[in-house]
N, CA, C and O atoms as a GROMACS GRO file, in nm:
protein
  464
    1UNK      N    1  -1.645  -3.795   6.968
    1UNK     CA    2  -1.607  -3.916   6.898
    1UNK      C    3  -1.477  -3.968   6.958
    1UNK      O    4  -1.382  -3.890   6.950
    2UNK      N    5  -1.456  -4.086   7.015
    2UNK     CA    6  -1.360  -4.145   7.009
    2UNK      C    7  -1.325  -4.237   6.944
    2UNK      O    8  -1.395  -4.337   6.927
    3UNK      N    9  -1.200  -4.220   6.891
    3UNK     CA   10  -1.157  -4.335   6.779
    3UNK      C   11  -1.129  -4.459   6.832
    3UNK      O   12  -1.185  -4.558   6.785
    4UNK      N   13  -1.062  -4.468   6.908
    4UNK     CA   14  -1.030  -4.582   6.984
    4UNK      C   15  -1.119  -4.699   7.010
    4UNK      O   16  -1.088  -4.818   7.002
    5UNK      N   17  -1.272  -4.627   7.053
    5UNK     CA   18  -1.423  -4.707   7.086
    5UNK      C   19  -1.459  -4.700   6.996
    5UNK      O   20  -1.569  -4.754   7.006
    6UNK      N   21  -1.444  -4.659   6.868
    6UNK     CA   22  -1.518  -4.678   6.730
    6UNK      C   23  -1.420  -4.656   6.602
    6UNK      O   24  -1.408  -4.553   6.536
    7UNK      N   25  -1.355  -4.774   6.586
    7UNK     CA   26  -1.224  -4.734   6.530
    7UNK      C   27  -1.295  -4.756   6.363
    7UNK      O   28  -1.214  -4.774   6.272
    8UNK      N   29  -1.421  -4.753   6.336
    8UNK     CA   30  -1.445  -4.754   6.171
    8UNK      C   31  -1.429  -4.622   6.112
    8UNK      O   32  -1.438  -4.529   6.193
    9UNK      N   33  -1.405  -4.586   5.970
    9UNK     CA   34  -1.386  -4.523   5.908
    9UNK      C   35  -1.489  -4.358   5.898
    9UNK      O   36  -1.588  -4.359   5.824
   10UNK      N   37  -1.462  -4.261   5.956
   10UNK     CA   38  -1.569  -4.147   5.951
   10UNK      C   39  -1.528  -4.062   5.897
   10UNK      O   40  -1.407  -4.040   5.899
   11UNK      N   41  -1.651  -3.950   5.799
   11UNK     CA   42  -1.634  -3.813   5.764
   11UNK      C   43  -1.709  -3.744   5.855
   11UNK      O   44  -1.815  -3.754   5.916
   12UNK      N   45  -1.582  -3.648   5.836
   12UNK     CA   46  -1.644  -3.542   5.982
   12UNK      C   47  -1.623  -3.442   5.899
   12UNK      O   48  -1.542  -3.426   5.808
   13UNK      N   49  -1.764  -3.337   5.970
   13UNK     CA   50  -1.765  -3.184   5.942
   13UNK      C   51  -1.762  -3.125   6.076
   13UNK      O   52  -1.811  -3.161   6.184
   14UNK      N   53  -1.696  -3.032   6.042
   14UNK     CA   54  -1.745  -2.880   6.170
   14UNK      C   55  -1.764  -2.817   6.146
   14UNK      O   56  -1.722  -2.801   6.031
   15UNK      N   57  -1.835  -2.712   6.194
   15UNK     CA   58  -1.926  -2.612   6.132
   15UNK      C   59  -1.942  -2.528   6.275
   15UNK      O   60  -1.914  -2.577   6.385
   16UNK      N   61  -1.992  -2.393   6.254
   16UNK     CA   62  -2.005  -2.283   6.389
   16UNK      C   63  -2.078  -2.215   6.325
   16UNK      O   64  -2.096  -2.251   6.208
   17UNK      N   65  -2.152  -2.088   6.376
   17UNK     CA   66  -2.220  -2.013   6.347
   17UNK      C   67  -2.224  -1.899   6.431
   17UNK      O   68  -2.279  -1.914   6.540
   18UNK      N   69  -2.175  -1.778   6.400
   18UNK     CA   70  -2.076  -1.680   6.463
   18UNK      C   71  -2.208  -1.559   6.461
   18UNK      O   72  -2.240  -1.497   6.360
   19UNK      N   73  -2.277  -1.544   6.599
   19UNK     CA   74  -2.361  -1.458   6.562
   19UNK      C   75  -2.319  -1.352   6.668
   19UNK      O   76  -2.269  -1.384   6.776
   20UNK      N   77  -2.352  -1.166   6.617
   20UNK     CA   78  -2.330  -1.086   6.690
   20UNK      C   79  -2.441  -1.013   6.747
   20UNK      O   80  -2.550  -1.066   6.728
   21UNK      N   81  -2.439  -0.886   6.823
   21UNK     CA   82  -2.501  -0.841   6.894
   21UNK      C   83  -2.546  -0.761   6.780
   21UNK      O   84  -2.464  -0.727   6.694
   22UNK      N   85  -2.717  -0.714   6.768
   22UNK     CA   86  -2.806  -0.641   6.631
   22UNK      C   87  -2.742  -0.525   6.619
   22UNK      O   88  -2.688  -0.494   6.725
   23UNK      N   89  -2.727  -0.456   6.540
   23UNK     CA   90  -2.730  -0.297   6.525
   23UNK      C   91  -2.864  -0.235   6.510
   23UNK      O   92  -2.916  -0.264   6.402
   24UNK      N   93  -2.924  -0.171   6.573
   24UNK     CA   94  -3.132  -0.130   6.506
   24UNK      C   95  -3.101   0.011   6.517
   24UNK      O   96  -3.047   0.049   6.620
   25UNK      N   97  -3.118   0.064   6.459
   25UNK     CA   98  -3.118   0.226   6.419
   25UNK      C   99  -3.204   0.275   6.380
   25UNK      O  100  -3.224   0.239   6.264
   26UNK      N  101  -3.295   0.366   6.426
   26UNK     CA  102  -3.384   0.404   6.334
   26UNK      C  103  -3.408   0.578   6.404
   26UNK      O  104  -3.463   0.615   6.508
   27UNK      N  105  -3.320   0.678   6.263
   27UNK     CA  106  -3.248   0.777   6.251
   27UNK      C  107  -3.376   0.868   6.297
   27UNK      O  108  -3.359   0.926   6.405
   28UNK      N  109  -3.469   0.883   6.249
   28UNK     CA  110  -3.592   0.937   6.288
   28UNK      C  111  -3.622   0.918   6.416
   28UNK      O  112  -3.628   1.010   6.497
   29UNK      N  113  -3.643   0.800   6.445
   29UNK     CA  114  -3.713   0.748   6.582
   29UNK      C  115  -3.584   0.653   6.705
   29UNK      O  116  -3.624   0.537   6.716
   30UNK      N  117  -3.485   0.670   6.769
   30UNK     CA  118  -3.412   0.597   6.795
   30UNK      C  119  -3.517   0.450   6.901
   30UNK      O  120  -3.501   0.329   6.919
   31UNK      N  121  -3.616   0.551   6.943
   31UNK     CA  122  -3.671   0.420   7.052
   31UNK      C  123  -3.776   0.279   6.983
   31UNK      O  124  -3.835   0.190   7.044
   32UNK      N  125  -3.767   0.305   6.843
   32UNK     CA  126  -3.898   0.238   6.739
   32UNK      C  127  -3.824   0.095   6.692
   32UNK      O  128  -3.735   0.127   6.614
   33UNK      N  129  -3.827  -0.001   6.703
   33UNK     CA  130  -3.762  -0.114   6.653
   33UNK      C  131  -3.814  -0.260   6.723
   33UNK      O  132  -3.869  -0.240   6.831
   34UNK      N  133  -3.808  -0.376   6.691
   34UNK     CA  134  -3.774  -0.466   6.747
   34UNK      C  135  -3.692  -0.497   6.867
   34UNK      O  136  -3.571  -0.471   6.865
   35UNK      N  137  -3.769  -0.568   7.005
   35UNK     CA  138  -3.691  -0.637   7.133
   35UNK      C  139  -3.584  -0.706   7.066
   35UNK      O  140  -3.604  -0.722   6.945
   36UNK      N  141  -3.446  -0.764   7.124
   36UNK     CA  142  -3.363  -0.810   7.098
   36UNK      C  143  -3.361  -0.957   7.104
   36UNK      O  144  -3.277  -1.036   7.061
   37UNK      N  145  -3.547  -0.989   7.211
   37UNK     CA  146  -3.584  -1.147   7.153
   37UNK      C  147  -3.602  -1.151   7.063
   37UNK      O  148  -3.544  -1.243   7.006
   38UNK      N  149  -3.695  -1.060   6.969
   38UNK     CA  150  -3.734  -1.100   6.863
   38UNK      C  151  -3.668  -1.115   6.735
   38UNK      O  152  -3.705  -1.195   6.648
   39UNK      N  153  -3.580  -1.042   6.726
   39UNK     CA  154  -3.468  -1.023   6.621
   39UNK      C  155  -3.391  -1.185   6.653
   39UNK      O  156  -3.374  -1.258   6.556
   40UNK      N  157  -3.359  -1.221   6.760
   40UNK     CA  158  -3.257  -1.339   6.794
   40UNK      C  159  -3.384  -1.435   6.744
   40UNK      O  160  -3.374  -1.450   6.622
   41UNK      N  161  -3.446  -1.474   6.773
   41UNK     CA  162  -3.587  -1.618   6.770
   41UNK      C  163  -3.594  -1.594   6.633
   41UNK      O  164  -3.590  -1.709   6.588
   42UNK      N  165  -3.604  -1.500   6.514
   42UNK     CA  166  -3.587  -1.464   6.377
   42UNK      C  167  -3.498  -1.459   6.298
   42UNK      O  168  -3.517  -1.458   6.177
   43UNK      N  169  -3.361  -1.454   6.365
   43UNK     CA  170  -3.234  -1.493   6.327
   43UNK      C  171  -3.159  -1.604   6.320
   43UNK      O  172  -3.080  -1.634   6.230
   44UNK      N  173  -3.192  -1.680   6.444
   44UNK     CA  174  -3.119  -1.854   6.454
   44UNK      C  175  -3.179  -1.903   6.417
   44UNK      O  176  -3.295  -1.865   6.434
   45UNK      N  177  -3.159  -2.016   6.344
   45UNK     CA  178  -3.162  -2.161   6.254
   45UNK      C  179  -3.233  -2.228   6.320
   45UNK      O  180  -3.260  -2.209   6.438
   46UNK      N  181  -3.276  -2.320   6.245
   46UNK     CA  182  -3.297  -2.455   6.357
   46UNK      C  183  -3.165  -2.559   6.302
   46UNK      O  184  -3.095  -2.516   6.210
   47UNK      N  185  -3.147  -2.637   6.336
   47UNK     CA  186  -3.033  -2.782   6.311
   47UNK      C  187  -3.049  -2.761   6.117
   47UNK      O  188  -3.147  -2.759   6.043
   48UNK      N  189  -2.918  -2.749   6.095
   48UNK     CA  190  -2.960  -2.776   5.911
   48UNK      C  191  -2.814  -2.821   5.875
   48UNK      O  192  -2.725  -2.798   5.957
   49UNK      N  193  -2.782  -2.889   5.744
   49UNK     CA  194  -2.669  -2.896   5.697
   49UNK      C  195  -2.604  -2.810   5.676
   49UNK      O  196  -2.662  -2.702   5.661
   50UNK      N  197  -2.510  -2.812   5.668
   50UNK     CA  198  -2.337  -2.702   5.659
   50UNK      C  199  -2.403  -2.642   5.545
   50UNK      O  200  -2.477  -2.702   5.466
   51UNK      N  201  -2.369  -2.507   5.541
   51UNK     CA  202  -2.358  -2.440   5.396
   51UNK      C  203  -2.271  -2.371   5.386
   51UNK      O  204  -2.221  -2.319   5.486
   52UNK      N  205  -2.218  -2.345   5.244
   52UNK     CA  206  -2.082  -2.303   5.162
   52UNK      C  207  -2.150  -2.234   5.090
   52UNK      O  208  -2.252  -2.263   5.028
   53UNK      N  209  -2.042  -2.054   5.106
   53UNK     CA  210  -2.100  -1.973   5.066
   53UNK      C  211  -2.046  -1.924   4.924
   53UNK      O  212  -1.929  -1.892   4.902
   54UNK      N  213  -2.159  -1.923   4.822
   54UNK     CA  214  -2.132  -1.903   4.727
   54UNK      C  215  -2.132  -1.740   4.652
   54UNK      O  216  -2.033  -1.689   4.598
   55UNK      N  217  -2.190  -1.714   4.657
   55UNK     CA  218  -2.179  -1.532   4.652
   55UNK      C  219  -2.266  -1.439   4.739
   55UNK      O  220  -2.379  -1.466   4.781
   56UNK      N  221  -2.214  -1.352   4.754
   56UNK     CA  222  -2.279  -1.206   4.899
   56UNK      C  223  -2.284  -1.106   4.760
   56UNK      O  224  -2.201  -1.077   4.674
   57UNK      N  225  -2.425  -1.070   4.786
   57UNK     CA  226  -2.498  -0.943   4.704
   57UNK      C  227  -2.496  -0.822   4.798
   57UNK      O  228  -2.552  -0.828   4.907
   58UNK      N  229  -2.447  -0.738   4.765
   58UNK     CA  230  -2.445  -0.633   4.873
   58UNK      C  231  -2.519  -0.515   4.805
   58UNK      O  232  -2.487  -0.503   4.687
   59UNK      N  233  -2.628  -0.406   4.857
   59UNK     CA  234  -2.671  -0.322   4.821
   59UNK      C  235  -2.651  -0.213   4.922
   59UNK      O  236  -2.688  -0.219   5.039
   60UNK      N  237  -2.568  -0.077   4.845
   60UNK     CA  238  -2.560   0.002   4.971
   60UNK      C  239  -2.611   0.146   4.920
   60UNK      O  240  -2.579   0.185   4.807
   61UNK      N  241  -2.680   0.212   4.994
   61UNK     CA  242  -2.763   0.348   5.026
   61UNK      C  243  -2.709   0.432   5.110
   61UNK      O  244  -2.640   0.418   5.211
   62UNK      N  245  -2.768   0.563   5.028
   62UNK     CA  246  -2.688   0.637   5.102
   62UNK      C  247  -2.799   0.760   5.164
   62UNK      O  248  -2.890   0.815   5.102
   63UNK      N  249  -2.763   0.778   5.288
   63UNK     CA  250  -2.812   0.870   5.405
   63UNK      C  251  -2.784   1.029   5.379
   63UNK      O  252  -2.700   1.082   5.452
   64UNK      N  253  -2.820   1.075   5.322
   64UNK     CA  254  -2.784   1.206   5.295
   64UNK      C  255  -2.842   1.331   5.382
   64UNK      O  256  -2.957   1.367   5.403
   65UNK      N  257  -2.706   1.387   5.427
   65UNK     CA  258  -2.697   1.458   5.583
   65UNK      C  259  -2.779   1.635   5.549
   65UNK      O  260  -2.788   1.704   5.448
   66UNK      N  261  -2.818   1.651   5.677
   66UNK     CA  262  -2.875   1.750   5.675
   66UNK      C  263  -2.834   1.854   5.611
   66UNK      O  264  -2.872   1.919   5.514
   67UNK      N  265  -2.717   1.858   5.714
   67UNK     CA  266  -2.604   1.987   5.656
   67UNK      C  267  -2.480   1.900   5.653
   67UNK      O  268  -2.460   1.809   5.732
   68UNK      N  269  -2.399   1.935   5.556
   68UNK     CA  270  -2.238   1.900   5.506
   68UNK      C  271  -2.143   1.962   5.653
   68UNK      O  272  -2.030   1.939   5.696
   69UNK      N  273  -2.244   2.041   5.693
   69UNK     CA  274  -2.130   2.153   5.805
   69UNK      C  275  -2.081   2.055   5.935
   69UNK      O  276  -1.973   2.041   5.991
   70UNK      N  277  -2.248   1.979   5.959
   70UNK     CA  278  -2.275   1.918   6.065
   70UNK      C  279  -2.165   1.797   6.062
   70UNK      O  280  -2.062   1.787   6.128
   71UNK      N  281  -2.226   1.695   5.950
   71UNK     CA  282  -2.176   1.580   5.883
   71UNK      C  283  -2.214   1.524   5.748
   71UNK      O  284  -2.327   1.521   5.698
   72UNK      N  285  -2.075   1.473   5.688
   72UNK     CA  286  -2.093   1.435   5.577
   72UNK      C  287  -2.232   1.311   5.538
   72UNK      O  288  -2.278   1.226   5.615
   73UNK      N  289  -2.264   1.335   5.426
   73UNK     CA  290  -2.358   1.199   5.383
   73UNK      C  291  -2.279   1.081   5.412
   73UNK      O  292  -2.162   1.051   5.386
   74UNK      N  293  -2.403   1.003   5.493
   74UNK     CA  294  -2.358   0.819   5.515
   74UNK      C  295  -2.369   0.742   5.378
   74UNK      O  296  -2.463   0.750   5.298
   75UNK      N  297  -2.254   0.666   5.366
   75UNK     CA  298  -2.331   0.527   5.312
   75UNK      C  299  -2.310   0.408   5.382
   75UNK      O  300  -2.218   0.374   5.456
   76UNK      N  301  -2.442   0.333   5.334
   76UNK     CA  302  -2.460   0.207   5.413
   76UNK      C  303  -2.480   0.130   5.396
   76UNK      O  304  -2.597   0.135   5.359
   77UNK      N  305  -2.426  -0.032   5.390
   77UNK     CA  306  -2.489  -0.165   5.376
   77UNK      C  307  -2.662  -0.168   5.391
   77UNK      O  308  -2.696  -0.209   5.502
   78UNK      N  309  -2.752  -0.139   5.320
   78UNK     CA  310  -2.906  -0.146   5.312
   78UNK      C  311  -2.957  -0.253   5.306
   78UNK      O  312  -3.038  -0.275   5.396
   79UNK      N  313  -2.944  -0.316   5.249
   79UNK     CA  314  -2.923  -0.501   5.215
   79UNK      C  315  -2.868  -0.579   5.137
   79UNK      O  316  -2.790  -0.536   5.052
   80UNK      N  317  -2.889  -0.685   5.147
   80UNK     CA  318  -2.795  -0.821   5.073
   80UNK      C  319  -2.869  -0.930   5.063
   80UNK      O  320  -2.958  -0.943   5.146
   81UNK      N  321  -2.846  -1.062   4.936
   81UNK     CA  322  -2.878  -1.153   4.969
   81UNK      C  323  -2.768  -1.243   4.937
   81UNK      O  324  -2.676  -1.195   4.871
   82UNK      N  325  -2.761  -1.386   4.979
   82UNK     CA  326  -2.691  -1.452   4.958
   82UNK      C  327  -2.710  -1.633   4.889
   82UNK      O  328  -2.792  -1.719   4.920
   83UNK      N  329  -2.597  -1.636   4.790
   83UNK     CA  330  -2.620  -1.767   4.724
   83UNK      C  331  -2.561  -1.869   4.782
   83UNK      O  332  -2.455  -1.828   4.830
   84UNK      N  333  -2.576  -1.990   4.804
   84UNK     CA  334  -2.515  -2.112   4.895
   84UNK      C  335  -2.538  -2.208   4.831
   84UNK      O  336  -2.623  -2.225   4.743
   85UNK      N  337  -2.426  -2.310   4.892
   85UNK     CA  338  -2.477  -2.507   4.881
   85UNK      C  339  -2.477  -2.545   5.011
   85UNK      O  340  -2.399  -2.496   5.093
   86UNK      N  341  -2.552  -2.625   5.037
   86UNK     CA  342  -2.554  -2.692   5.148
   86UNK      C  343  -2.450  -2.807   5.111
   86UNK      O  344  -2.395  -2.808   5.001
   87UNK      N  345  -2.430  -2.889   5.194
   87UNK     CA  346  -2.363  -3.038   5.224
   87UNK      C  347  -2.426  -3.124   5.114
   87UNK      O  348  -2.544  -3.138   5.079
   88UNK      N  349  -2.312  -3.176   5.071
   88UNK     CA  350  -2.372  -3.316   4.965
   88UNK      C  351  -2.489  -3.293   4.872
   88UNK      O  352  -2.554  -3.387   4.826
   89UNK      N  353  -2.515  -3.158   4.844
   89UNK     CA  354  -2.608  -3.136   4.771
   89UNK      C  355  -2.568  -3.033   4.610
   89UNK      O  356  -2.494  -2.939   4.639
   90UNK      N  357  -2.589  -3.035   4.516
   90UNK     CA  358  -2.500  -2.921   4.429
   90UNK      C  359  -2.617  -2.858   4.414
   90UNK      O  360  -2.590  -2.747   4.369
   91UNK      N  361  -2.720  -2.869   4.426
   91UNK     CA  362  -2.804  -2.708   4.396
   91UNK      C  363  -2.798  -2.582   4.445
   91UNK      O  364  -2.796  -2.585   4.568
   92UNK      N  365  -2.794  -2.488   4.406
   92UNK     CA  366  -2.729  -2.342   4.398
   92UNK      C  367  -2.877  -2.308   4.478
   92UNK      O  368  -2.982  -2.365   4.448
   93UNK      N  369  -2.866  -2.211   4.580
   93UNK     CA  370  -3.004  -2.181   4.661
   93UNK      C  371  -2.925  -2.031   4.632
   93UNK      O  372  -2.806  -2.022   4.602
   94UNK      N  373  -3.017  -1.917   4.649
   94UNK     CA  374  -3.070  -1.795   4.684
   94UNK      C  375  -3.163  -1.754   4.819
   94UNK      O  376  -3.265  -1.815   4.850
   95UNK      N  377  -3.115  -1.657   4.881
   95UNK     CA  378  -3.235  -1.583   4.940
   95UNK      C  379  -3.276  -1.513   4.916
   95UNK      O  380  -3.219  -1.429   4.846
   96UNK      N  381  -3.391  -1.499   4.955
   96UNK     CA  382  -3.448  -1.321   4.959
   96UNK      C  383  -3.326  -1.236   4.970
   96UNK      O  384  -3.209  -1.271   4.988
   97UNK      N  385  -3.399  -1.069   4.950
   97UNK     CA  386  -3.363  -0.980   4.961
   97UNK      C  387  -3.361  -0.906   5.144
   97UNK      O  388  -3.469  -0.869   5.188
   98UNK      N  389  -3.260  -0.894   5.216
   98UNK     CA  390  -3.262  -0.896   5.366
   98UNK      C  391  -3.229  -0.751   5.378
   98UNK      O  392  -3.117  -0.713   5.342
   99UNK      N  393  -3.315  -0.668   5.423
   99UNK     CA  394  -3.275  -0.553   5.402
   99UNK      C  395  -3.386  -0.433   5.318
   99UNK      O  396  -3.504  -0.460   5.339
  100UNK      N  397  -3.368  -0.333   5.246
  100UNK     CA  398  -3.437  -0.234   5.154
  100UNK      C  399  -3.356  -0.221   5.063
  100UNK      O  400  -3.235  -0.230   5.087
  101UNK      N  401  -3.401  -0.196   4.936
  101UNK     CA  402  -3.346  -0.183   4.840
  101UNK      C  403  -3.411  -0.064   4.722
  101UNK      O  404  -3.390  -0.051   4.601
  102UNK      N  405  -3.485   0.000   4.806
  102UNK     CA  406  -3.602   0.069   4.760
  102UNK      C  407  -3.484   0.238   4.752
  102UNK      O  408  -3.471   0.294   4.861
  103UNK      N  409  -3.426   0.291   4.654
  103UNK     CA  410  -3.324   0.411   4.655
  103UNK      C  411  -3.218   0.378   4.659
  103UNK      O  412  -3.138   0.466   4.691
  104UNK      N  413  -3.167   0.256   4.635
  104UNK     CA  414  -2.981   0.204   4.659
  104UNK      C  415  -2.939   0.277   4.554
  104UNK      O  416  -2.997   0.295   4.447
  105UNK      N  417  -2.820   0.326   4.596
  105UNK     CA  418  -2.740   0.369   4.505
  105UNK      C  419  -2.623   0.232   4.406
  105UNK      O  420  -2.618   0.247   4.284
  106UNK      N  421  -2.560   0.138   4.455
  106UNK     CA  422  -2.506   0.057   4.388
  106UNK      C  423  -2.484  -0.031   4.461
  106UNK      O  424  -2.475  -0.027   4.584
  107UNK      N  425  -2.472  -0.115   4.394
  107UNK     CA  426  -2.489  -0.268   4.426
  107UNK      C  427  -2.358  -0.355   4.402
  107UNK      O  428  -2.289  -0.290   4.323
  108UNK      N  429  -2.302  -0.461   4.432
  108UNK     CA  430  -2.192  -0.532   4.423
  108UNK      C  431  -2.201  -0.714   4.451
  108UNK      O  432  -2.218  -0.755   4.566
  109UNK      N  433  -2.192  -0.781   4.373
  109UNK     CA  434  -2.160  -0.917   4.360
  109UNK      C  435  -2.045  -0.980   4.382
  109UNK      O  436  -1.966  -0.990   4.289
  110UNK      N  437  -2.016  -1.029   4.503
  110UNK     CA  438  -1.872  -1.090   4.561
  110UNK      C  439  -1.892  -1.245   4.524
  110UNK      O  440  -2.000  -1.293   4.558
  111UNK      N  441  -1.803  -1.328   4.461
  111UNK     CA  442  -1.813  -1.422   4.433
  111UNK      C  443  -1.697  -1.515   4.585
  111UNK      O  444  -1.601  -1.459   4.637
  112UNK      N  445  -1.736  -1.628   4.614
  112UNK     CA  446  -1.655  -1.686   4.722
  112UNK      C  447  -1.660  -1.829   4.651
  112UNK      O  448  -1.636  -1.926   4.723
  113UNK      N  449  -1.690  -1.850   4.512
  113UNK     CA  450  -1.690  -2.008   4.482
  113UNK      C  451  -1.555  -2.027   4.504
  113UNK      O  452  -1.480  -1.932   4.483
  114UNK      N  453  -1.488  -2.186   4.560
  114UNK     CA  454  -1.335  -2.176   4.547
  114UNK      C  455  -1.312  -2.130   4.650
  114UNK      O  456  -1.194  -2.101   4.629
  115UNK      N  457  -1.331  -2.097   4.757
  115UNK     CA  458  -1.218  -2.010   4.877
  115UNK      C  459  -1.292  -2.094   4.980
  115UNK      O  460  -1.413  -2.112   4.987
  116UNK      N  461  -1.175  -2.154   5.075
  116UNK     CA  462  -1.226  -2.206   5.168
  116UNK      C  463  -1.222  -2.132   5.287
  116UNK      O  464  -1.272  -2.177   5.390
   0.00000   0.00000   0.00000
């Protein structure tokens, strides 16, 4: 945008989308999982309005170790879902459940209404 060549009045957003490299683990089987196309082509968006995040559901499980001698029991982020608004819109959206939730030990509701 240049102001100068279009000196009328604009609202501007920016927005990013900060994605990292997968973690796939699978404690039994290390070689059993999803290519790292497929996880990425299942992960990115297509073009959508900004969303503002309204609360992160976190469910975490715990890995309980062979032997205590070896290593202690894990716990772990198992899954989450999350509540949002998009842009110019006030309806409250939900997702699914991303993740297992099937043996969680406890669960936690982070609220982010208000925090920019």
């Amino acid at each position: 945008y240049d102001p100068r060549m279009y000196s009328m009045e604009t609202s501007t957003q920016l927005t990013r989308e900060v994605y990292t490299d997968p973690i796939s683990l699978s404690i039994s089987n290390p070689d059993i999982g999803p290519s790292f196309s497929q996880m990425e082509n299942t992960a990115i968006r297509t073009p959508h309005l900004v969303d503002y995040l309204d609360k992160l559901y976190i469910y975490t499980s715990k890995y309980k170790a062979f032997s205590h001698e070896i290593q202690p029991d894990l716990f772990y982020w198992s899954a989450h879902k999350v509540s949002f608004k998009q842009s110019e819109q006030s309806n409250l959206y939900t997702t699914g459940i991303y993740g297992k939730t099937s043996g969680y030990i406890s669960s936690g509701e982070y609220s982010f209404r208000g925090n920019d």
